[in-house]
Every structure is written in structure tokens, then in C-alpha cells.
N, C-alpha and C positions, 0 to 999 in steps of 0.2 A: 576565494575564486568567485567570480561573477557566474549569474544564472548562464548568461552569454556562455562564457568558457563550457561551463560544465557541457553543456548540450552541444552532440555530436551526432547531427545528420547522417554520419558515413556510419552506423550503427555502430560504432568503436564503444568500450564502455569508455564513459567515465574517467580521469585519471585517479582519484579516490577511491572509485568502485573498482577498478584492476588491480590497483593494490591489495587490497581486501581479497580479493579472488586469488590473489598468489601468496597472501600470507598464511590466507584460512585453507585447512582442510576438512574442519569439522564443520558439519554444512549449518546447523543450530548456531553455532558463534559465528558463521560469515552472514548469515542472514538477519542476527540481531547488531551488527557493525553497518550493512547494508540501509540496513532500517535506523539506524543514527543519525550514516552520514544522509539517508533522505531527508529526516528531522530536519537536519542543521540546513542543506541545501536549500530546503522548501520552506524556513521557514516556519517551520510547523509548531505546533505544543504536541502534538503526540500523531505517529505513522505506525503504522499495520499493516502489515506481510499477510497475503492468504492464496494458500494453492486451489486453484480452481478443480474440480472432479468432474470432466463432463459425463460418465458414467450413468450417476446419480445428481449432476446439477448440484452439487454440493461444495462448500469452502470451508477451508484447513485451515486452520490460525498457525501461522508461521511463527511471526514474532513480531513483538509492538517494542516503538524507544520514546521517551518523553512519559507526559503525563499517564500514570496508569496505576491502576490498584492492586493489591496485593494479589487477586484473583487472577491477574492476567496470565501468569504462570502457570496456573495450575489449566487453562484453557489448552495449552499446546497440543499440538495434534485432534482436539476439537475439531466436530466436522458441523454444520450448518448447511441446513437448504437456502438456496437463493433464491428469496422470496422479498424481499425491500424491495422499494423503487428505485434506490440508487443505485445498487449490488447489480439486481436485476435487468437494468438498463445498460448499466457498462458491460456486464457480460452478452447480452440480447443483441447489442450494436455496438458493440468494441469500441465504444468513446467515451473520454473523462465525461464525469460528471460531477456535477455542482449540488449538495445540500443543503440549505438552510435551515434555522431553526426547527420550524413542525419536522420539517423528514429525517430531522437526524433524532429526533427526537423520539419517533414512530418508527423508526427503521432499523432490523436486527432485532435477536431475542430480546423479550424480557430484562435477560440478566445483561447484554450489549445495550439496551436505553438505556438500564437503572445506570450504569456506567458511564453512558457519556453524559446524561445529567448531571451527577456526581461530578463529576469533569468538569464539568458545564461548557463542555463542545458543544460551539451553535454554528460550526460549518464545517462542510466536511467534502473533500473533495476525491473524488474515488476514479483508479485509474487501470484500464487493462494491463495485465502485465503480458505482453505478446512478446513471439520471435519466431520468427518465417512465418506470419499470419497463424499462429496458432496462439488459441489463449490460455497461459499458462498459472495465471492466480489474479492479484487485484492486489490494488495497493491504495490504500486510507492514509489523508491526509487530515487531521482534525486541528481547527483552530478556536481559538474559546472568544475570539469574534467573529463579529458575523459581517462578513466582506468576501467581496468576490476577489478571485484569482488573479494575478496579473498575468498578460500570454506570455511573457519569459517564465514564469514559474510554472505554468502549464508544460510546457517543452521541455525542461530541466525534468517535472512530473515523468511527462514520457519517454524522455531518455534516461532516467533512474530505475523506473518500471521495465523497460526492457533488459536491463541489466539482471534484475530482480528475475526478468523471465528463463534469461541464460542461464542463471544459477539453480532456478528451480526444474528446468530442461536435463541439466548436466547430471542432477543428483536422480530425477526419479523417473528418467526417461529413459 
């Protein structure tokens, strides 16, 4: 299915991500199917699910598909201040953003660098996951070159993310 298809203006999910939403009930397994079919949509070597806390300004690691290390697992439910530039920005002003090498590399704990070095993600594109103007988590796209977005995968981005919003809306709202 083309970037084109996927991406639905009229806020409809997805016809992949609807699926997924009628098959799943356990919100853990629709979220790591969620975060596949972004993978595969976008293009990606490796995507990340995180609920936003505006509370405490804080991100919940959902679920990652593609490249990732054995650790990733044991992260779930991990909670993180939003304190990067790129985390920081999308949540700050609700618009994707763009990483490059230094900031993916500088950006996220410690143990989030040593990781995407390890990876050797040198771009990373980070997207609000909204629905009805509320921001619901973020969604990571890593690729292990370093190139910009194309604007079809940008909009596939944000029509996959809002989906991701719905589901994270449904479960803990």
C-alpha cells in the first residue's frame, strides 16, 4: 500500500491499523503490531511508542519493532523526563521533528544514546501522537542513515501517530 493510501485526512485510521484495533484486545500486543506496521509503513529500521505524562512531563516506553537490543524489553513501562531537543520540541510545539547525527546521538538517557549508537541510528524522526488537540505520547522513527524525510512519509508519520493516539486515549483515559 502506498504512503498516499495509508494517509487519511478524514482522521479514519489506517486500513492496517483498524485491523489491528479489532483484532487486539490486549493493548501491549496491539501497540507492538502498531509499532511494526509503522516500521514497515515508514520505512524505518526501528519505531518507538511513548505515552506522554503531562503531569510530570514525563515518557512511558510503550513499545519499539525493528532494530533493538535485548534491554528494550525490560524498559516497558519506563518512565523518562522530557528533556532532549527533539522529545522536547515535539512535545513543546506539537510538530514532527527531524534528528541528525549529534542530536540523536546527545539525546535521551545514557542508556537511550549508548543504544542508538549501538544501532548506529544517525536519524531519527519524532512525531506527536495527538487526537482532538491533545497530546497523547510520541512516536520515533530511527533510521541508520542519515537523510531527510520525504513529505509523504511525514503525513503517513502523522496519520500512524494519531492512530497510536487513539489507542493510547482508549486504554488510559
Amino acid at each position: 500500500m502506498s504512503h498516499a493510501e495509508e494517509s487519511n485526512p478524514n482522521g479514519e485510521h489506517p486500513p492496517r491499523i483498524a485491523g489491528a484495533m479489532r483484532r487486539r484486545t490486549d493493548t501491549g500486543a496491539l501497540l507492538r503490531e502498531m509499532a511494526a506496521i509503522s516500521q514497515q509503513e515508514l520505512e524505518a529500521d526501528r519505531v518507538t511508542l511513548w505515552r506522554y505524562h503531562v503531569e510530570d512531563d514525563t515518557i512511558e516506553f510503550l513499545a519499539c519493532s525493528g532494530l533493538s537490543l535485548s534491554r528494550s524489553e525490560h524498559m516497558m513501562g519506563r518512565r523518562a523526563p522530557v528533556t532532549t531537543s527533539g522529545l522536547a520540541t515535539a512535545v513543546r510545539e506539537l510538530q514532527p521533528v527531524m534528528m541528525f547525527d549529534s542530536l540523536v546521538s546527545t539525546g535521551g538517557s545514557e542508556t537511550e544514546q549508548w543504544e542508538m549508537q549501538q544501532l548506529g541510528i544517525r536519524t531519527m524522526l519524532v512525531v506527536p501522537c495527538m487526537d482532538e488537540g491533545k497530546l497523547f505520547g510520541l512516536m520515533s522513527a530511527g533510521y541508520r542513515t542519515g537523510r531527510s524525510v520525504p513529505p509523504g512519509v511525514l503525513q503517513t508519520a502523522e496519520t500512524l501517530s494519531n492512530s497510536v493516539a487513539k489507542a493510547i486515549a482508549q486504554t488510559w483515559e
